[in-house]
N, C-alpha and C positions, 0 to 999 in steps of 0.2 A: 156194392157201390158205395155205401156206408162208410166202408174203409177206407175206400180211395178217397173219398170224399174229406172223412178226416186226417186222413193223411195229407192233402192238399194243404187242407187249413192248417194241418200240422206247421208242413213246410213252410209256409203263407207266413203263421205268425212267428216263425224262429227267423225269418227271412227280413218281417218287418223290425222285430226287435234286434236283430243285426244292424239293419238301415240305420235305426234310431241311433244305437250305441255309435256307429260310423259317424251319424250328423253329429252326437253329442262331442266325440274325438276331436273330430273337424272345429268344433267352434270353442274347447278347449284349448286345441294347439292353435288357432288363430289366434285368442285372447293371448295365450303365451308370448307367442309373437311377438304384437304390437306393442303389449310392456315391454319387451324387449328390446324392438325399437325404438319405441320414446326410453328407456334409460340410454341407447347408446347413440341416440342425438342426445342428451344432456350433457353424457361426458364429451361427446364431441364440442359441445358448445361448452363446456369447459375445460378441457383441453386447448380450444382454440385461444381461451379466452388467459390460459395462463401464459401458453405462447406466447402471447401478443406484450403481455407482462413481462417477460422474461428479454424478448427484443428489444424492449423498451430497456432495462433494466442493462443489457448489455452496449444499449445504444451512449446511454448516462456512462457507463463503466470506459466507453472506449472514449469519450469527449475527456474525463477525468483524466485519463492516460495521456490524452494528446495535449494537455491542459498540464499537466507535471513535467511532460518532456519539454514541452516550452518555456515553463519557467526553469528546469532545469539546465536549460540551454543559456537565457539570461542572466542565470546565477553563474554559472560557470563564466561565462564571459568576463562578469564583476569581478569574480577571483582571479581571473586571470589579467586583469587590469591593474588589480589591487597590488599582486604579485609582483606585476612588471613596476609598479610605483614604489614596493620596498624596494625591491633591489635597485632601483635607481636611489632612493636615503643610504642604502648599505653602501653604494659605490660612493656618495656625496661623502658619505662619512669615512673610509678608506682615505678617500683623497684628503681630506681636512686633516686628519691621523698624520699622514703624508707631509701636506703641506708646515703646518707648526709645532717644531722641535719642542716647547714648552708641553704641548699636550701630549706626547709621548712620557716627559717625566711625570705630568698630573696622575695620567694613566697606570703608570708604575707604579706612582703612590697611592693609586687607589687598590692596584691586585695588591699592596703589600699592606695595607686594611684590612683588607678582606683577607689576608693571611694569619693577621693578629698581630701583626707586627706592633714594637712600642715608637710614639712619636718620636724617639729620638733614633730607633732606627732608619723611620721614614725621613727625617731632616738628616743624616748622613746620609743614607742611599742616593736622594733625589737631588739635593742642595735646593732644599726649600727653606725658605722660613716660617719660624716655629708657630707662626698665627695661621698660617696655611695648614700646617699638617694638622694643626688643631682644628681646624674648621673641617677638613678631610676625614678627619676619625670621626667626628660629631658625625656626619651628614652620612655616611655608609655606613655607620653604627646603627642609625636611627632609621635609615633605609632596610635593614635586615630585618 
């Protein structure tokens, strides 16, 4: 009965120190755990929190865009205003060209300046007089 007996208590105390080892597992993987979950609510709360940054940051991005396309639109408009105002000078000045036979020979004598011509080519070409063509070479000489 001796035997059995320590044998009991044998089994008894492998039985308890199993228990133990089991409670001690148990409250290791618990602790594991719950650091575990408090790290991954941290990155969630910072995760969230760059999110939230990043919306923001796209929200800034999309007003700048909508903000360039607009002025884009009113620049555009001005050039194209601008545009329609030369070409009405361009037309204004055709017709003027047009209109006074004197300023087609000025004209003449100014490409034949700008060709190198000598003033007495430009007063035979044009039938200018010679204070003219000399005022002519001075002034697109000086413009060059």
């Amino acid at each position: 009965m001796d035997l059995q007996l320590a044998a009991l208590s044998l089994v008894e105390c492998i039985l308890a120190i199993i228990s133990f080892l089991l409670i001690i597992a148990v409250i290791v993987l618990y602790t594991k755990l719950r650091k575990t979950t408090e790290l991954l609510e941290n990155l969630t709360v910072k995760v969230s929190t760059e999110l939230s940054n990043i919306a923001v940051q796209v929200n800034d991005a999309n007003n700048q865009q909508s903000e360039i396309q607009t002025r884009s639109v009113v620049i555009s408009k001005h050039l194209q205003r601008i545009d329609e105002k030369q070409q009405d000078v361009d037309n204004q000045l055709r017709e003027l060209k047009f209109q006074d036979p004197s300023l087609k020979l000025y004209q003449r004598a100014a490409d034949l300046v700008k060709q190198g011509a000598t003033i007495e080519e430009i007063i035979e070409t044009c039938d200018i007089p010679r204070a003219e063509a000399e005022m002519l070479v001075m002034v697109h000489k000086s413009g060059s």
